[in-house]
N, C-alpha and C positions, 0 to 999 in steps of 0.2 A: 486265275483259272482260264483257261481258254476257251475262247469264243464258240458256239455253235457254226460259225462258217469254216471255224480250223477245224474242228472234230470233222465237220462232211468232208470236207477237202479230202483230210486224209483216206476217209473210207471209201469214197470213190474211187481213189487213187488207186487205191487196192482192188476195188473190183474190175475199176478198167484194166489193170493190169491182169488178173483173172481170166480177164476176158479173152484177150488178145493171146497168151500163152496156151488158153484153150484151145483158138483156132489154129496157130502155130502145133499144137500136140496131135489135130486130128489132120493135120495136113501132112506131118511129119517132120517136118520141121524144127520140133523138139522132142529128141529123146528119152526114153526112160518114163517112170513115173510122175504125175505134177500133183501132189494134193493139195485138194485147193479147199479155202474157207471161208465161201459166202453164207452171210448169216453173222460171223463170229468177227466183223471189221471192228468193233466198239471197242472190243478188247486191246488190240493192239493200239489204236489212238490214244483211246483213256492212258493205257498205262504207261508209253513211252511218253507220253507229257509230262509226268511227275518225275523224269529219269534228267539227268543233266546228261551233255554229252560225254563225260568220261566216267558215269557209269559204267559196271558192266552189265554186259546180257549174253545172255543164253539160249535159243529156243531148238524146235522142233525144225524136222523136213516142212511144216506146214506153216514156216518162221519169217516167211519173205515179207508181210505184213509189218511185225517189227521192223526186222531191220529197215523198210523205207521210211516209217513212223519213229525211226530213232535217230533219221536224219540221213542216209547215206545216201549219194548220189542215184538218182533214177538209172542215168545209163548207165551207170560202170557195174548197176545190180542187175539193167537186163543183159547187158553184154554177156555177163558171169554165168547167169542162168542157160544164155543161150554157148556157152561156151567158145566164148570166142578170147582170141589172146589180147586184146585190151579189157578184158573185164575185172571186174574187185579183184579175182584172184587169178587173173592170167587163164583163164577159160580152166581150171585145175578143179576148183572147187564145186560148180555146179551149182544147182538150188537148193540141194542139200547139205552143201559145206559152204557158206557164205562167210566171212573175215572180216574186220576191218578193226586193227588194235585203235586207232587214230579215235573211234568211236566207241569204244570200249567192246566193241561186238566180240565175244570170245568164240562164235561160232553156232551155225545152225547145225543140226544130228542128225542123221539118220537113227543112229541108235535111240529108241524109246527110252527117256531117262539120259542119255549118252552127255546131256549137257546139264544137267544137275553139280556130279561132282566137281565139273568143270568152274562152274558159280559159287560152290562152297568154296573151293581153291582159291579162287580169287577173292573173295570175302577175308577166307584167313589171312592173304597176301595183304589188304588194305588194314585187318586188324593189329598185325605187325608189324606194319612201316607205321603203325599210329594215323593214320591216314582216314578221311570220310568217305571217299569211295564207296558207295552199295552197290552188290550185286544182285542182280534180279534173273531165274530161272522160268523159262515159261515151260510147260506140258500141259497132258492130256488127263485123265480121271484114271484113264490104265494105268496109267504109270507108277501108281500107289503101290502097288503090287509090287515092282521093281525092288529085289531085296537090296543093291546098293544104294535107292532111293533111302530107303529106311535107313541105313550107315548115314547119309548125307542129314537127313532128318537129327539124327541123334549127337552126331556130330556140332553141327549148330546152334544145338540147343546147348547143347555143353558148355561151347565156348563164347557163346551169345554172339556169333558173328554177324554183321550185318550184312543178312542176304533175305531177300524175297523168294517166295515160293508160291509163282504163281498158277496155278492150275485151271484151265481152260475143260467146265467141267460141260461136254457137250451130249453128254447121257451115253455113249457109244465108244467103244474102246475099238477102234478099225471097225468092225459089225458088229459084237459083241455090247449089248446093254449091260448097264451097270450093274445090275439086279442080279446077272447072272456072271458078271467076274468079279463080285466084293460081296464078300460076307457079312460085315456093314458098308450101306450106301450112306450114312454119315461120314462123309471128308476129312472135316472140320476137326470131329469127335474121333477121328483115327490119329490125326497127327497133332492132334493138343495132346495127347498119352504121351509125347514127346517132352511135353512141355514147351511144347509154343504156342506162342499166341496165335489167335486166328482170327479171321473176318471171315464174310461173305458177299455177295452182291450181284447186282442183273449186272451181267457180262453184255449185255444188248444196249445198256445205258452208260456212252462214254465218261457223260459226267459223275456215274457214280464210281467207276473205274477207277476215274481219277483221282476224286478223292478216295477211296479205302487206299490205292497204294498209294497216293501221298504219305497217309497217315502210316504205312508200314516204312518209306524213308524217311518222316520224320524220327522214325521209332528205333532204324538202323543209324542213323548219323549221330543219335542220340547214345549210341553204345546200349542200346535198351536191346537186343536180340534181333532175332529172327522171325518172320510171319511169314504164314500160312494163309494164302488167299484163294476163298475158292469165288471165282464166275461163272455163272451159269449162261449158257448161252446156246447154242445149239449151229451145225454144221445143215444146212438144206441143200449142200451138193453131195454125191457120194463120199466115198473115203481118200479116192484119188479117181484119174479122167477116164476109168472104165470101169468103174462100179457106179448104175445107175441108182444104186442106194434105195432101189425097193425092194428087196429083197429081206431084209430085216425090219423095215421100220412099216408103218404105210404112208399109202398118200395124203391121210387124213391128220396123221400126226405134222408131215413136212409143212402139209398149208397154215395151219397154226402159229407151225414158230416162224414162217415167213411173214405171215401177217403180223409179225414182232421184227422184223426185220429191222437196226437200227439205221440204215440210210434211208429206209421209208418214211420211220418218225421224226428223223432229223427234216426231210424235205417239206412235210408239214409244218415245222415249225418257220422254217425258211421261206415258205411262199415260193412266190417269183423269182428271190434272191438262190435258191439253190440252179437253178438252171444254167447260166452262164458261169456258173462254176462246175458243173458237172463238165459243160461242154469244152471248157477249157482244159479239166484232168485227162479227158478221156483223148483229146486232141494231141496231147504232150504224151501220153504213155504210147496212143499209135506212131508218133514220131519217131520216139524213143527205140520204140520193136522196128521200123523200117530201116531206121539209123544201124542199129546193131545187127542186122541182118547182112549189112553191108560189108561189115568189118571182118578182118582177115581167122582164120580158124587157128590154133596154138600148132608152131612148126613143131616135128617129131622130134628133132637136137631137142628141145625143153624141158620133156618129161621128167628126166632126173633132177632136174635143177631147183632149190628153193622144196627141196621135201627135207631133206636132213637137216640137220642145225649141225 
């Protein structure tokens, strides 16, 4: 299992990068929408630990977490996000379509759900070359809803492919509470009628993370099926960098699950040792953002090129 200074690492890593795309968004700097997920680090730590690198994975627009935590280079993910023509995807893909087959990364979504069928595909591709491969799909608690979700669900179960479904349950479907987009708020108890297996666990606690999906790839490599993971965790920035996110929830609720914050419990447990390790992440990711700021933006001749097969 990994260490308490790896799990912080990673999470930091993440927020300082958070951080710094923040300022870059209000500066303008960076375009479009950034949704970000302070509060919900534990998840991506915990669970890309238990993944080998030629896993595959799948996540959301709110996936850049992963992908750093699944090992991909820092600059060539900031470069990409800031779209510049040396980044992961030659500035093409953005923060929302992030790559990298070398890593098994089959792509970050915009589309809600968009990267589900995308993991079952691959799942079936590893269950047919005979192959150990798992695929791991990350979302959100909306995404149940998603009627090709349910095809993807049903599918898996059928064939007992070895894929994860991991669901990042942060009570809020964009503003929307759960209460009021699911007619059962039982997760777990929706997609076992599939006939999968399922867990659960605090999405705030790396180490449990890691172990429940461990146990879902021992469970896929073992040709044992498919699991259903839900983490509870919670989002204490808005939905994206201009939803101040009091508008549906209150403030009394956001201070709660901050005070559950899992870089906060982690640096308790750390002492003094978490410090020169923050200062060190947060030192390399502002390097990182000043580096790729530098770098040239994708010439026009490009655009067509590397989209068709």
């Amino acid at each position: 299992m990994p260490q308490a200074e790896d799990f912080y690492r990673q999470m930091v890593r993440l927020r300082a990068v958070e951080n710094e795309l923040t300022k870059l968004s209000q500066a303008g700097q960076l375009r479009g929408s950034l949704h970000l997920c302070q509060g919900q680090e534990a998840v991506p730590a915990g669970a890309c630990a238990a993944l080998r690198q030629d896993d595959y994975l799948t996540c959301t627009y709110r996936g850049h977490g992963y992908v750093l935590a699944k090992g991909l280079d820092l600059d060539l993910v900031i470069r990409e996000i800031l779209g510049k023509a040396t980044g992961l995807c030659h500035g093409k893909g953005g923060k929302m379509h992030l790559f990298d087959q070398e890593f098994g990364l089959l792509g970050t979504n915009g589309i809600v759900g968009g990267g589900v069928g995308t993991a079952v595909g691959a799942a079936l591709a590893s269950w047919l070359d005979g192959k150990d491969q798992v695929a791991m799909t990350v979302f959100g608690d909306g995404t149940i809803n998603q009627g090709h979700v349910n095809e993807c669900f049903n599918m898996a179960a059928l064939y007992k492919l070895p894929v994860i479904f991991l669901c990042e349950n942060n009570l809020y479907a964009e503003m929307t509470p759960l209460e009021r987009s699911h007619g059962n708020t039982d997760l777990c108890a929706r997609v076992a009628s599939f006939g999968i297996k399922t867990d659960k666990c605090d999405g705030n606690d790396p180490f449990l993370v890691y172990e429940t999906v461990s146990r879902a790839v021992e469970r896929a490599r073992k040709s044992e099926g498919p699991t259903f993971i839900e983490a509870l965790t919670y989002r204490t920035t808005g939905h994206y960098q201009a939803d101040a996110g009091t508008a549906y929830r209150t403030a009394e609720e956001v201070a709660i699950w901050r005070d559950k914050s899992p870089i906060a419990k982690l640096e308790k447990v750390l002492g003094k040792a978490a410090e020169p390790i923050a200062a060190e992440e947060e030192e390399r990711v502002a390097l990182a953002v000043q580096s790729a700021l530098k770098e040239p933006d994708p010439d026009l001749s490009a655009a067509l090129t590397e989209v068709f097969a």
